[in-house]
Phi, psi and omega in degrees: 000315192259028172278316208300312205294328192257022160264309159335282154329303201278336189272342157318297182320293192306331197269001192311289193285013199245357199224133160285138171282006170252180204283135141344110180267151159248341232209124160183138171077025174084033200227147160235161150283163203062359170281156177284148162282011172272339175303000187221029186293347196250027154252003180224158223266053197322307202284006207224002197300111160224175180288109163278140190322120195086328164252064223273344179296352207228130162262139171265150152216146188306139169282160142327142136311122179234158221264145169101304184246162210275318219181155155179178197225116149291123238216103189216156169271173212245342200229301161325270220222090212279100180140338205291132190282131190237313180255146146220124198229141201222156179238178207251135156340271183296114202245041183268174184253354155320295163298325158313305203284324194269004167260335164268352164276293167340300201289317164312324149312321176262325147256027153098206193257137191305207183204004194211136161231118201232050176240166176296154167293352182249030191029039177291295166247119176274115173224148189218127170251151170249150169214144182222170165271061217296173165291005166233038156044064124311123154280112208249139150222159186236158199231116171245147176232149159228136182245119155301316192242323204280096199289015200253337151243173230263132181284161213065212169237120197216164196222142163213140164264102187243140180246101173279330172305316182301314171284349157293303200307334167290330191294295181290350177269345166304288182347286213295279172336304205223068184310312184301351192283335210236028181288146185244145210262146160301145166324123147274191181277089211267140177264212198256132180296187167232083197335323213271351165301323211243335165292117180299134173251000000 
């Protein structure tokens, strides 16, 4: 019993600096997590609802324009729990880089110092992630980004919110439902390229 209690303990410890100690967001831009998405039909875009790529357990769907913000994709699942909001991700009216820096002096004040920086080195895109732990040991993370240049993402400024334990429990209940998705293809053979393909003459 106390081998159990101090292998816990001690994996608490290692996991400490990877998780913020402030209170948990749940909520931004009038959107919660965990909600059903029928609770906003009347801020979002019902009709625009499709299946994401790769992630087919999980449906988007577009917001209403709302003050302060521009755009945004709502994120809920089709199978644990069907509606349920699991991502949000909303971009900000305002796409100056000005307005970044001073909502990012804002999230630190309110969660501490991130704990991930998941932008390019050549700050073309800035993004800083925080992960938190809810009081029902939810696993949460918010991501804020601002992109200048990377037309492959949402230009300006935007903030997500993701409950990954809530998107596993959709993945494995896709799984469970639909055994072939996750059928394994034999190994091929990989041969050696033929290098004179990928060199410019």
């Amino acid at each position: 019993m106390q081998k159990n209690l101090f292998f816990w303990f001690s994996m608490a410890v290692f996991l400490l600096p990877a998780v913020c100690m402030a209170q948990a967001p749940h909520q931004v831009g009038g959107f919660t997590l965990g909600i059903n998405i029928a609770d906003y039909k009347d801020r979002v875009k019902m009709e625009t609802a499709l299946p994401i790529r790769y992630n087919t357990f999980l449906h988007e769907v577009e917001i209403k324009p709302r003050e302060g913000f521009k755009s945004g994709l709502i994120a809920y699942g089709t199978c644990a729990k069907p509606g349920r909001i699991v991502r949000i991700k909303l971009k900000y009216a305002d796409s100056s880089k000005q307005f970044y820096e001073a909502l990012f002096k804002h999230f630190k004040k309110k969660f501490g110092e991130p704990i991930e920086y998941r932008g390019d080195s050549f700050q073309v895109v800035i993004a800083w992630k925080w992960s938190f732990v809810d009081n029902n040991y939810n696993r949460i993370s918010l991501t804020l980004m601002h992109n200048s240049l990377d037309a492959e993402e949402k230009m300006g400024n935007s903030v997500k919110l993701t409950l990954h334990n809530f998107v596993e429990k959709e993945r494995r209940c896709f799984e469970k439902k639909q055994p072939g998705s996750q059928k394994k293809y034999p190994q091929k053979t990989v041969r050696p390229p033929n290098w004179e393909v990928f060199i410019p003459r």
